[in-house]
N, C-alpha and C positions, 0 to 999 in steps of 0.2 A: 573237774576232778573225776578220776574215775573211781568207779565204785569199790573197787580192791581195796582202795587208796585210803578208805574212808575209817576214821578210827571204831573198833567194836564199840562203842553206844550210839554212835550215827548211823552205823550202819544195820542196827539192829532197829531201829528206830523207823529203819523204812523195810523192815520185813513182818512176816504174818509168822509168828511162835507156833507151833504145836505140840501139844506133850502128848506122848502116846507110850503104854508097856509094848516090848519086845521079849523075845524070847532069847535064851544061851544062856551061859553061866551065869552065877552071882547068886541062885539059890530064891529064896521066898522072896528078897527083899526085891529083889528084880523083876519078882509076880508080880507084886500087890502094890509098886507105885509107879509112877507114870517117871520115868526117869528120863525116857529116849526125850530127842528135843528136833525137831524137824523144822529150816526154817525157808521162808517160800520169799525173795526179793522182789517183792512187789511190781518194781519200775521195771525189772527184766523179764518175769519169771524164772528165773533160775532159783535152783532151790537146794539146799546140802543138808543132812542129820546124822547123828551121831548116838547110838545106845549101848556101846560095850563099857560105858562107865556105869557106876551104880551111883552115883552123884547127878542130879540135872544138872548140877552150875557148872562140872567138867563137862559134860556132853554139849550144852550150850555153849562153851567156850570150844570145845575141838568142832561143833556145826558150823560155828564164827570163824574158825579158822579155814574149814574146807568150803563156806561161801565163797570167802574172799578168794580161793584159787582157780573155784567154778569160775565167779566174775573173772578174772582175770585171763582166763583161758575163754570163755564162752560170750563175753560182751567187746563190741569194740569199740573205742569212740571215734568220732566222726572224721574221715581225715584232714579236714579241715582245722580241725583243732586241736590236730597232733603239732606241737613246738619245735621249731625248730632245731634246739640241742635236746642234750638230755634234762631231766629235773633235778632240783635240790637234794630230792633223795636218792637220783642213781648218781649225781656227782659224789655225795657226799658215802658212796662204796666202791668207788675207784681212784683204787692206788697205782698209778703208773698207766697202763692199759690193761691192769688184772681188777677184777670184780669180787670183793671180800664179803661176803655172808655167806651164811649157813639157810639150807630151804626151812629149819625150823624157826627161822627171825622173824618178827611181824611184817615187817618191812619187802618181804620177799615174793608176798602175790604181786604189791604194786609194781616191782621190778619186772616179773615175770609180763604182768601185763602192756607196759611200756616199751620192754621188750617185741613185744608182738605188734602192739599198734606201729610202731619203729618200722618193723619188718612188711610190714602190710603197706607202708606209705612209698615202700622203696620195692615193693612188687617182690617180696619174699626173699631178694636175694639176701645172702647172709653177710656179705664184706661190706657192701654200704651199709646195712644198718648198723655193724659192729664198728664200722667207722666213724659212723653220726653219731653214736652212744659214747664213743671214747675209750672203745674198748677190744679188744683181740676178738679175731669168729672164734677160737677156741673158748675165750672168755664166754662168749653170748651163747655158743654150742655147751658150754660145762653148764650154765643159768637154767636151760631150758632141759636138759637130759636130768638133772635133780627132781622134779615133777614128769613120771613119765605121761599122764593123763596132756599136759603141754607139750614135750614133743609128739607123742599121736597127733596131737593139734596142729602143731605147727608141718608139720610132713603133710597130713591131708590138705592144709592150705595153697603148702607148694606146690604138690600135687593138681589142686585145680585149679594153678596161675602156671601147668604145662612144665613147674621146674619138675626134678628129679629130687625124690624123698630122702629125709637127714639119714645120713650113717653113723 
């Protein structure tokens, strides 16, 4: 399973926590505790934080959500044990050859990253992997332009597999 994939208490589970004060809005209460939440995925090093809440348990919940899109743009699993089709969970978001979520759904680093791993096993091109997936290149092009940190990604990947960068 990849690490995107993995529900926020497993996957917190294998990261290192850090609480640290930041500076910007929010006034004393933003001084005087340690709000920000910094978290470092151990098996990767990939690491994401979050301090513009004044709450730690929202800033750890939005660090948990901008892990999972690191992971999913920044790790790839092995092409060997990329599946043949798509997964349960990108079956279970496509209707017809359209792909139905929103980038705020939990569900949508793991796509993102299946996505790519998809793309990767088929040398970047964008019509097969959108074909092995079940879904339109517009579909898998609309997927990947909602995070633009993933299309930089995926453009520099084409790029240095010799294709020509997403427009």
């Amino acid at each position: 399973m990849h690490p995107a994939a993995l529900p926020p208490e497993e996957l917190l589970k294998q990261c290192v926590e850090t609480r640290t004060r930041r500076s910007g809005p929010g006034g004393q209460h933003r001084n005087k505790v340690e709000t920000a939440v910094i978290l470092l995925h151990q098996p990767t090093g990939l690491s994401a934080e979050a301090s513009e809440r004044r709450s730690q348990a929202e800033n750890r919940r939005v660090a948990v959500r901008r892990l999972r899109v690191a992971l999913a743009i920044g790790h790839r699993q092995p092409a060997d044990t990329v599946a043949p089709g798509p997964s349960a969970v990108w079956r279970s978001r496509v209707r017809g050859r359209q792909l139905v979520i929103a980038a705020e759904h939990d569900d949508y680093p793991t796509l993102v990253a299946e996505a790519i791993d998809r793309l990767e096993s088929v040398g970047f091109e964008m019509r097969p992997a959108a074909d092995a997936l079940g879904v339109s290149m517009s579909q898998l092009l609309k997927l990947l332009r909602q995070v633009p940190a993933a299309w930089v990604a995926v453009s520099r990947l084409r790029a240095e597999a010799g294709l020509p960068p997403l427009k």
